[in-house]
C-alpha positions in Angstrom: -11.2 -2.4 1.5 -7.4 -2.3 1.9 -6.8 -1.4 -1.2 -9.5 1.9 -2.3 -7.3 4.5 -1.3 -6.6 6.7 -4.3 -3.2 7.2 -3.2 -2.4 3.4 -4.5 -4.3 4.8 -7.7 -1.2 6.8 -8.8 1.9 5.8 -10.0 4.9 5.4 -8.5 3.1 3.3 -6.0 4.1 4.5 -2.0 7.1 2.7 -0.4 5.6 1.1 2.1 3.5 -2.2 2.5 0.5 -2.0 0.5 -2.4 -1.6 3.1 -4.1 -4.8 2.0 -0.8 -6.7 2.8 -0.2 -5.2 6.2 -3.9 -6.1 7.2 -4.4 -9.9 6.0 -5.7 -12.0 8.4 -3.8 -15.3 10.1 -6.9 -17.1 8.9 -6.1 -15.6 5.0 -2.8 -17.0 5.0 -3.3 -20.9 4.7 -1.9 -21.7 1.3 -1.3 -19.5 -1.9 -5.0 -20.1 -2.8 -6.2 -18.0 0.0 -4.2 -15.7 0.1 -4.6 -14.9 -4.1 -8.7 -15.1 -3.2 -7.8 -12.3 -0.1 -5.6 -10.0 -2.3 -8.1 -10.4 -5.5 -11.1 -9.4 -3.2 -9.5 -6.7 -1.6 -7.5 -5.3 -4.5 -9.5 -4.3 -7.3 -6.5 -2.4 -9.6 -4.2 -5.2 -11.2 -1.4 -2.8 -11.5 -1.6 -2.4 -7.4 -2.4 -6.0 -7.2 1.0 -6.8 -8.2 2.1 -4.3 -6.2 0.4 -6.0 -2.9 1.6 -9.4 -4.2 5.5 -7.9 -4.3 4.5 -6.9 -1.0 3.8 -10.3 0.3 6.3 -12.2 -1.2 9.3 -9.5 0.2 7.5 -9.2 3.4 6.9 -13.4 4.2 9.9 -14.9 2.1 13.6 -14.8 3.3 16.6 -15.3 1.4 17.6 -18.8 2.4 21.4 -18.3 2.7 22.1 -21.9 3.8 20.6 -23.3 0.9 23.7 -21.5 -1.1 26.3 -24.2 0.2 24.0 -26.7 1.1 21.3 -28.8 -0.1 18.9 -26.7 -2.2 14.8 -27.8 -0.7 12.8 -27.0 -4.3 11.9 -23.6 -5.1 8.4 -24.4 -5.9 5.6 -21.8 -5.0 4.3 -23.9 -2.8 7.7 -25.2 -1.2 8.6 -21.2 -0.9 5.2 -20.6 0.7 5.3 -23.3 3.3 9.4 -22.7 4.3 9.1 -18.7 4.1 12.6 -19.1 2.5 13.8 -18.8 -1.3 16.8 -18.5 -3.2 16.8 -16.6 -6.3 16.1 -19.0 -8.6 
């Protein structure tokens, strides 16, 4: 998959998107359960798994300025996941 290249084998990881993240599928992306099951299939290494996850999250979530002065939506995973916006909380 994705994710057998031995260049994601050595550490520091590449700065770029891990190669499992860039090629998820629309149809892998419905809730956090799929796309967990997608990464977990495709990623066997947990050290690059969390890698790919980072990789998600900075690549799908952004910084929901507004929510700073205004009213704060929850910051559930879930909530995050549907909006595509976070704060850092």
């Amino acid at each position: 998959g994705p994710g057998s290249s031995t260049t994601w084998r050595q550490w520091p990881f590449p700065e770029v998107v891990h190669p499992a993240v860039a090629a998820i599928p629309a149809s892998e992306e419905r809730d956090l359960a799929s796309v967990a099951a997608y990464l977990r299939a495709e990623v066997d290494d947990p050290f690059e798994r969390a890698k790919a996850v980072h990789d998600y999250v900075a690549t799908r979530v952004a910084y929901d300025v507004p929510a700073l002065t205004g009213r704060r939506p929850s910051q559930d995973p879930e909530t995050v996941f549907r909006t595509r916006a976070a704060v850092c909380e």
